[in-house]
C-alpha positions in Angstrom: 15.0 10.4 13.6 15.0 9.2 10.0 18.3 9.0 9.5 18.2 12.4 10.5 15.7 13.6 8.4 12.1 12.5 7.6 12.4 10.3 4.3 9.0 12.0 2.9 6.8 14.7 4.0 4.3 13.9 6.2 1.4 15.7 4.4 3.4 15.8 1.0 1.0 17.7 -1.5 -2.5 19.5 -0.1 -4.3 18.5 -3.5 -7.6 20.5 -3.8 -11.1 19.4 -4.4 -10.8 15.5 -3.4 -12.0 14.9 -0.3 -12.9 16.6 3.2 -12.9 15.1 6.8 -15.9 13.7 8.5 -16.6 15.7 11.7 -17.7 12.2 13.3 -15.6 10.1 15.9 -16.3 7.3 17.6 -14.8 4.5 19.1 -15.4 1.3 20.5 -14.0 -1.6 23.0 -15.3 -4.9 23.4 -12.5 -6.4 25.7 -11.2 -8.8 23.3 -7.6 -8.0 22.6 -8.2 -6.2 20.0 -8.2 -2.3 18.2 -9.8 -1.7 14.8 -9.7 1.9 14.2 -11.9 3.2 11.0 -11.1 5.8 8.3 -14.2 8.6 7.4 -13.8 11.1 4.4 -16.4 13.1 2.2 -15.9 15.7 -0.3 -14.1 18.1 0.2 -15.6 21.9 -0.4 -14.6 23.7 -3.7 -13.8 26.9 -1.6 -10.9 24.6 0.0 -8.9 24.7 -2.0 -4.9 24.1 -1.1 -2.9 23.3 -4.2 0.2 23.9 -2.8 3.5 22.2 -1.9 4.0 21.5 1.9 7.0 18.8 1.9 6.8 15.2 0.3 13.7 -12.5 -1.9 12.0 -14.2 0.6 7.8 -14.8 0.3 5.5 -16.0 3.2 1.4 -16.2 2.9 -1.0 -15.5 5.5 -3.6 -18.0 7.1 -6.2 -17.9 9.7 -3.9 -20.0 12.1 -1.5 -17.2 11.7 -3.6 -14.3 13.4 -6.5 -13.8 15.5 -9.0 -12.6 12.9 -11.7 -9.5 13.6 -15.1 -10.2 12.5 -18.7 -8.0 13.2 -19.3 -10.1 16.8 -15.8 -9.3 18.4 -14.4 -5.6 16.7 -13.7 -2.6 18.2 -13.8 0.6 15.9 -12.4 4.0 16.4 -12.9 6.3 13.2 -9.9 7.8 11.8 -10.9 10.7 9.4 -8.9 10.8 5.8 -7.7 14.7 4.8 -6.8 14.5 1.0 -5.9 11.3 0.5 -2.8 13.0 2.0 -3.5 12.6 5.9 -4.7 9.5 7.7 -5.5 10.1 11.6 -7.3 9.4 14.5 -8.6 10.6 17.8 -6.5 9.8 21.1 -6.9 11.4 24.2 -3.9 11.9 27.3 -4.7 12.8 31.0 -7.6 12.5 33.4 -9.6 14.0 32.7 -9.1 12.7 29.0 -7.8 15.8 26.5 -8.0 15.1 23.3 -6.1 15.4 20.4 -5.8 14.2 16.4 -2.9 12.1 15.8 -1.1 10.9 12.4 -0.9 7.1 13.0 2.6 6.8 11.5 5.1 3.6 11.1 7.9 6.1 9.5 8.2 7.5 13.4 7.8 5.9 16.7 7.2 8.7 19.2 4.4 10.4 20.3 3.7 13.9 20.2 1.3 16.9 21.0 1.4 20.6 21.1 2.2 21.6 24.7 0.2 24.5 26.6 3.9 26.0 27.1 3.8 26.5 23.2 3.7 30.3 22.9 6.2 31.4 19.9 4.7 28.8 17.1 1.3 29.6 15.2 0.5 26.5 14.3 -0.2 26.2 18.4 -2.8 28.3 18.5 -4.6 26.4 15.4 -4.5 22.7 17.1 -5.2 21.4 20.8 -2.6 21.6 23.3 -1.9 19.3 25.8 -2.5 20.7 29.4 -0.4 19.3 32.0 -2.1 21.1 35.2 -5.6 19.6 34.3 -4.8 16.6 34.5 -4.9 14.3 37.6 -2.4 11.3 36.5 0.6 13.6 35.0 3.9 12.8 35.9 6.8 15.4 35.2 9.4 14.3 33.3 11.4 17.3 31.5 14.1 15.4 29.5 14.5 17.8 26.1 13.6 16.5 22.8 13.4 17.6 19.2 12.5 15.1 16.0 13.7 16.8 12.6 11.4 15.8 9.7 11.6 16.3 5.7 10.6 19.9 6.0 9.3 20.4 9.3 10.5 19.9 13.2 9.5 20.0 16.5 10.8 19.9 20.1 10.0 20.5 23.8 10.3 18.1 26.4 8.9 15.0 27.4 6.0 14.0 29.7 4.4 10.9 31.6 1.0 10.2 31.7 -2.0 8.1 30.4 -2.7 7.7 26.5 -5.9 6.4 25.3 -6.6 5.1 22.4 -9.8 4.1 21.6 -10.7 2.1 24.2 -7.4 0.8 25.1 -5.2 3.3 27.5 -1.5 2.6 28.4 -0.7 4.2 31.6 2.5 6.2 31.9 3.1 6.8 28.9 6.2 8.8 27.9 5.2 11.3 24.9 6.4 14.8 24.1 5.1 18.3 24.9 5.7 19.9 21.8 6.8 23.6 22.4 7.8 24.9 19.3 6.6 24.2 15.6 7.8 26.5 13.3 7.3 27.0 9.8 3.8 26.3 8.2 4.0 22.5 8.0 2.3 21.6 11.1 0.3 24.9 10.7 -2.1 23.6 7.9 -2.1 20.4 9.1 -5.6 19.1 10.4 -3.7 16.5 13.0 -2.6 17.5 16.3 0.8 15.2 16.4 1.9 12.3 15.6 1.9 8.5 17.3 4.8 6.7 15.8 4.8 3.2 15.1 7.9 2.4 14.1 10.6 0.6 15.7 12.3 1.6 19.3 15.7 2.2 17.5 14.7 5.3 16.1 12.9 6.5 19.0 14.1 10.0 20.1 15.1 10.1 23.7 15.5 6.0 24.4 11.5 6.9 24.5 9.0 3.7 25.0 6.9 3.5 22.2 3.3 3.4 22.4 3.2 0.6 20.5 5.7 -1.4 22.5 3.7 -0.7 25.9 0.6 -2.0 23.8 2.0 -5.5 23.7 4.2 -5.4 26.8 1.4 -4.9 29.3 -1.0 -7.4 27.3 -3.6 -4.9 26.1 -3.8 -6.2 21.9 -4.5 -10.1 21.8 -1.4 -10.3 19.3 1.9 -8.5 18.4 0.7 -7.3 14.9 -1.4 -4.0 13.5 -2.9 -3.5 10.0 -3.9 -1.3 7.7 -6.6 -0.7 5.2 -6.8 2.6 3.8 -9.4 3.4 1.1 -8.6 5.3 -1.8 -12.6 5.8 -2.9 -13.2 9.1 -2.5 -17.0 8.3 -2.9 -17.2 6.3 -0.1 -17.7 7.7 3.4 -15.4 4.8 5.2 -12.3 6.1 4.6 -10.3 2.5 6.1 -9.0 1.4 8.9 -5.8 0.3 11.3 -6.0 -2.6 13.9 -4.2 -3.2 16.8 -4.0 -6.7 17.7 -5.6 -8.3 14.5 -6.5 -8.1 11.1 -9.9 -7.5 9.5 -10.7 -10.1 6.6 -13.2 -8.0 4.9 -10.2 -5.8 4.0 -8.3 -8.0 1.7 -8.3 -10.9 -0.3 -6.3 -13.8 -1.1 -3.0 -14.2 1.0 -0.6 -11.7 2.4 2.8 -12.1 0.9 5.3 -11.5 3.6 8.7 -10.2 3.7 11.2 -10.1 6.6 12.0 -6.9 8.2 15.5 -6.8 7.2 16.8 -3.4 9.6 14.8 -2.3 12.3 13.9 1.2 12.7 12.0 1.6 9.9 9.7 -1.2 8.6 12.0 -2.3 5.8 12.3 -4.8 3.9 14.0 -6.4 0.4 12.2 -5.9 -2.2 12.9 -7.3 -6.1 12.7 -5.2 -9.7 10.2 -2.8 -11.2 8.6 -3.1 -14.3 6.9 -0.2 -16.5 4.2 -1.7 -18.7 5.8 -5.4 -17.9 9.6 -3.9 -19.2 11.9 -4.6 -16.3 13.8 -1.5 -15.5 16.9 -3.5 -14.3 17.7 -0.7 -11.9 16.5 -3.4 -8.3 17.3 -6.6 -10.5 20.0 -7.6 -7.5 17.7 -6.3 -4.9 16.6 -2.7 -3.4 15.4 -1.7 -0.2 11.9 -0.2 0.7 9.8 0.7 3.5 6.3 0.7 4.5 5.2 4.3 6.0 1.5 5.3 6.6 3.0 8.7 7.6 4.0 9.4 3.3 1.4 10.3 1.3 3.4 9.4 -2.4 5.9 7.0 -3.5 8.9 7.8 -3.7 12.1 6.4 -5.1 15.8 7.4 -6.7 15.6 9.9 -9.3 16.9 7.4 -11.9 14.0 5.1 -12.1 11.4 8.6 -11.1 12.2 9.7 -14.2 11.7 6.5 -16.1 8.4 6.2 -14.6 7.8 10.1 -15.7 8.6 9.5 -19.5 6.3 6.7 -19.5 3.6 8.1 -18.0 4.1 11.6 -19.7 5.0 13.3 -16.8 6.3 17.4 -17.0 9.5 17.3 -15.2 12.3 19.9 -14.9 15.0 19.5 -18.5 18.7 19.1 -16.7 21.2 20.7 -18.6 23.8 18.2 -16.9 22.1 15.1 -18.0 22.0 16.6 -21.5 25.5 17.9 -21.6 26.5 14.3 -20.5 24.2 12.4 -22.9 25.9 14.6 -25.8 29.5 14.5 -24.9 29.6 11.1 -23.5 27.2 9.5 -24.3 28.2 7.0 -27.3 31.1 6.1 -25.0 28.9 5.4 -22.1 26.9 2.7 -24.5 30.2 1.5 -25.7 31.5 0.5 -22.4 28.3 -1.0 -21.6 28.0 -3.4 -24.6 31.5 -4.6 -23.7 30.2 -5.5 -20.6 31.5 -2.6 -18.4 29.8 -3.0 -14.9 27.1 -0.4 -14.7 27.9 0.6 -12.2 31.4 1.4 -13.0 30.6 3.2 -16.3 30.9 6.9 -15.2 34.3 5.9 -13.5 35.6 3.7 -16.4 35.2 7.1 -18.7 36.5 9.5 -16.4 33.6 11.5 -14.9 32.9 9.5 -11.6 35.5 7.9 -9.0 34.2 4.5 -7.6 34.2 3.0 -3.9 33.7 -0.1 -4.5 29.5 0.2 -4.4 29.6 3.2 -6.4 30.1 6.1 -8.4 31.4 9.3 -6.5 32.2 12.8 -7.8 35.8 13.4 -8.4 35.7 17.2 -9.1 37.9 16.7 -12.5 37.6 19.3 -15.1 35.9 19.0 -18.5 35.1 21.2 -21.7 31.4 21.6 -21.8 29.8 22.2 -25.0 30.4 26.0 -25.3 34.1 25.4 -24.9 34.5 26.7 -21.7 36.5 24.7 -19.1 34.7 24.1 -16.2 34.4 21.7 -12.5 32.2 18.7 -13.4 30.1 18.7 -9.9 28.4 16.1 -8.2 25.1 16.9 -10.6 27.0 15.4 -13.9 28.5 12.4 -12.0 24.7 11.8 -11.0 23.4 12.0 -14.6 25.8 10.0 -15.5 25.1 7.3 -13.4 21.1 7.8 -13.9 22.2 7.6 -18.4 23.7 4.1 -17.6 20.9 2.4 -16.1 18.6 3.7 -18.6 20.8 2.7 -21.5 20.9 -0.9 -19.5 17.9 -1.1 -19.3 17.4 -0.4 -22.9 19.9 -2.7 -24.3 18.7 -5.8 -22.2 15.8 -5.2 -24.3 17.7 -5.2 -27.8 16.9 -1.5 -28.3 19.3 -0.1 -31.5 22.2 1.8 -30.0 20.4 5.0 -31.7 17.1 4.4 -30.0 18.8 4.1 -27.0 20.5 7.3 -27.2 17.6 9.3 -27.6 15.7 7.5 -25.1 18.4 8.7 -22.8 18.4 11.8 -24.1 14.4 12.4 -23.9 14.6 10.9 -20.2 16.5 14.3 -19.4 13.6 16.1 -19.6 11.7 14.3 -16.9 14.1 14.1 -14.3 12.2 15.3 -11.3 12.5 17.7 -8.6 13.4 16.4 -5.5 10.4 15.8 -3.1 7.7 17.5 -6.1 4.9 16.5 -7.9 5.0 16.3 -11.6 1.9 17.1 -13.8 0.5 14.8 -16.3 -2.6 14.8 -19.1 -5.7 13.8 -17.7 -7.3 12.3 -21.2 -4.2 10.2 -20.9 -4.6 8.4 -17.2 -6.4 5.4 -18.7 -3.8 5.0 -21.3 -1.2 5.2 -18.4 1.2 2.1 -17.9 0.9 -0.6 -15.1 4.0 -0.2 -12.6 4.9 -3.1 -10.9 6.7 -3.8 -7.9 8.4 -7.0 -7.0 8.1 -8.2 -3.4 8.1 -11.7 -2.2 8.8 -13.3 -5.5 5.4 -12.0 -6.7 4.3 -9.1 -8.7 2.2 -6.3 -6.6 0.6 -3.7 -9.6 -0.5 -0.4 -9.5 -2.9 1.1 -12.1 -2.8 4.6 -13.3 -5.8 5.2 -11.0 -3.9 4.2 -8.0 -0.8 6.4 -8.4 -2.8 9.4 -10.5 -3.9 12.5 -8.1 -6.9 13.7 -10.2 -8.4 17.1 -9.0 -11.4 18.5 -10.0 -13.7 17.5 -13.5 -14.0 18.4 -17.3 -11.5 21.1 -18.7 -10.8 22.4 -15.1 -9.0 18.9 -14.2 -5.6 19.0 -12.6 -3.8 15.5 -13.1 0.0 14.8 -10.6 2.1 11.8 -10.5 2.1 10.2 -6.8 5.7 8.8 -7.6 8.1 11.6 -6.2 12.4 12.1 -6.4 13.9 10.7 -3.1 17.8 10.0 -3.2 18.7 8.2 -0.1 22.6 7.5 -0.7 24.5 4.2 0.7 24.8 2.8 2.6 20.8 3.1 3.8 20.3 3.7 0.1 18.6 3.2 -2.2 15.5 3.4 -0.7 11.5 3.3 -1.7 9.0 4.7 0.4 5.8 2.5 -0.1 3.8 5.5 1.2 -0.4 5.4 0.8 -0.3 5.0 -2.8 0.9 1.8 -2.3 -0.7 0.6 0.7 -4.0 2.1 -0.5 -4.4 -1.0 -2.6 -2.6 -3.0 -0.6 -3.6 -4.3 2.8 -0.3 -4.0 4.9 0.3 -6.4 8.3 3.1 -5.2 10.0 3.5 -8.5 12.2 5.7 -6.8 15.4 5.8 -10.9 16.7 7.6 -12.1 13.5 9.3 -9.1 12.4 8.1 -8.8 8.9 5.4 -7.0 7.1 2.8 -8.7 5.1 0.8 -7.4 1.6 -2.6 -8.0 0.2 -5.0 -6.9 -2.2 -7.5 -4.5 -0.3 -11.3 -5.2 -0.9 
């Protein structure tokens, strides 16, 4: 599943001091059609404190014709509680009688999953609920093996049938997995049980029914769509909320700009360029590909624009000797192939470090004197640089930079390429100096503020500051590739319209 591997952690970085979960859950169901699960947080206790590393063209608008609308007279709520900013889930239960269980609500995924009672070997077992298949009354055996590989964590066991609740709908028969082993401490921190994908059938494990899919197939949500509204106010108790069938109008305002789902698996979708402080990077100016996922906690995005996001925000990354080494030696060659109108992309090929495919740049192996003199293999980690230097130094000279500013821009950049899948630090005295990033989508800008992609732990001289925009290099041909994690749709209502097969964006309220 995810192309093999999970895109982005599912509970990315455990930052300290934010926030705690509310012990409450509730739920709700009026009969209607409809599912509006809500989102609890409060502080989170000092002695808690976890500040390490676990993982990591087209425009529509939305109207009230368009979707059957939740209001105070005909919602149904189930709380989800909010861990860190980091984890969003819910209760669900399976079996008669009901057992229940926490569960990641997560469009990055689409099958369900629990720890099993036949879980002996895996600690993280004995710390969450397990699912008891003797106790309960409407279990069918099923058996088929399964295993789900995510960005740092895995599971596997076998599959089950039997009835899922959630909230106060319950889809009967439902295939899910019996999760048998866990290993590693990824799942053993984590303060869900499993997870209840809600992504596409295609990158179901097993040919498995998604829950999702049995929602709409046996006619228990009014309409094919589910939203979300996660809040990022860590002084509110409401931590958000997702609804099935509908969306909830107190949650957003103005229109949802919509984009078609352009490959089915994940939700993804076309999206246009980013800018830094309103300067276009050029690196998505003929297009990128993203994703929504409420199962990533960050942002994430190819190291080349990362890192340009890093310098500008003053980020501490990790200094690559290869990016500096190719900067140095090759550097004013790079600039003057690009100024004669080289293709970018064919830069690091047209000089000699890179071979090309005919999308682009691929490491040939060829050998090279480095600075000390000593001949050496120019890896796959200089063919890389090389290709991140020439969209920074296009980038620079679409905006009339002198070819010596652009050099040591390049060269500067070096020192805040990130580590794949990590956090970078950042000043706290300088967040509200931070620059806007902007993402195109739809034709229409969609900003976030240093507030919305700043992690900010703790007060006064003790404060701990971390980018939310993380290294992910997803290669062609499914790459590039942005993760619109929570950052993003923490500011953003997101629709994910099933019906129509695209996913919509507003400003949350």
């Amino acid at each position: 599943v995810k192309m093999g591997t999970r895109f982005q952690s599912l509970l990315a970085f455990l930052l300290s001091c934010l926030i705690l979960i509310s012990a409450a859950s509730s739920s709700e169901q009026k009969g209607d059609g409809t599912l509006r699960i809500g989102l609890k947080k409060r502080k989170l206790d000092r002695a808690n404190r976890l500040a390490s590393q676990l993982f990591l063209k087209n425009r529509g608008s939305w109207s009230p014709k368009d979707y059957f609308c939740l209001n105070d007279a005909n919602s149904d709520i189930v709380p989800l509680k909010n861990y860190l900013d980091a984890q969003y889930y819910g209760e669900i239960t399976i079996g008669t009688p009901p057992q229940k269980f926490t569960a990641i609500f997560d469009t990055g995924s689409s099958n369900l999953w629990v720890p099993s009672s036949n879980c002996y070997f895996s600690i993280a077992c004995y710390f969450h609920s397990k699912y008891k298949a003797r106790d309960s009354s409407t279990y069918k055996r099923n058996g088929k093996p399964a295993s789900i590989r995510y960005g740092t964590g895995a599971i596997s066991g076998y599959f089950s049938n039997d009835d899922v609740k959630v909230g106060g709908l319950v889809i009967k028969d439902q295939e899910f997995i019996e999760a048998t082993s866990e290993p590693g401490i990824t799942f053993l921190l984590a303060k869900f049980d499993g997870i209840l994908g809600l992504g596409f059938k295609e990158i179901a494990v097993g040919n498995s029914t998604p829950v999702w899919y049995n929602m709409v197939e046996k006619g228990l949500v009014k309409e094919p769509i589910f939203s979300f509204w996660l809040n990022r106010n860590p002084e509110d108790p409401e931590g958000g909320q997702i609804v099935f069938g509908g969306v909830d109008p107190k949650h957003f305002k103005g229109e949802h700009t919509y984009v078609p789902v352009t490959r089915k698996g994940y939700w993804q979708f076309d999206m246009g360029d980013l800018n830094i402080a309103d300067k276009p990077t050029g690196y998505c100016a003929k297009g990128c590909s993203a994703i929504a996922d409420s199962g990533t906690s960050l942002l994430t995005g190819p190291s080349t624009v990362i890192t340009m996001i890093n310098h500008a925000i003053g980020a501490v990354g990790i200094a690559s000797q290869e990016c500096k080494t190719v900067i140095g030696q090759y550097g004013q060659t790079m600039l003057d192939s690009l100024v004669s109108q080289v293709d970018p992309r064919k830069v690091c090929s047209h000089i000699g470090l890179c071979g090309f495919d005919g999308t682009h740049s691929v490491s040939m192996g060829i050998k090279s004197v480095v600075e000390d003199g000593v001949s050496g293999l120019l890896n796959e980690a200089m063919c890389s640089a090389c290709e991140m230097a020439s969209v920074w130094m296009q980038s620079e000279l679409s905006q009339n930079q002198t070819q010596e500013r652009i050099l040591a821009y390049a060269a500067e950049l070096c020192d805040h390429i990130p580590n794949p899948n990590q956090q970078s630090a950042v000043d706290c005295e300088r967040v509200s100096s931070m620059p806007i990033v902007t993402f195109t989508i739809g034709g229409k800008p969609f900003d976030l503020s240093p507030q919305d992609y700043i992690f900010k732990i703790g007060d006064g001289v003790q404060a701990q500051c971390t980018s939310g925009f993380t290294a992910m290099d997803i290669p062609p041909p499914r790459g590039p590739l942005w993760i619109l994690g929570d950052i993003f749709m923490g500011p953003y209502h997101t629709v994910f319209d099933y019906g129509k097969t695209r996913v919509g964006f507003a400003k949350a309220t």
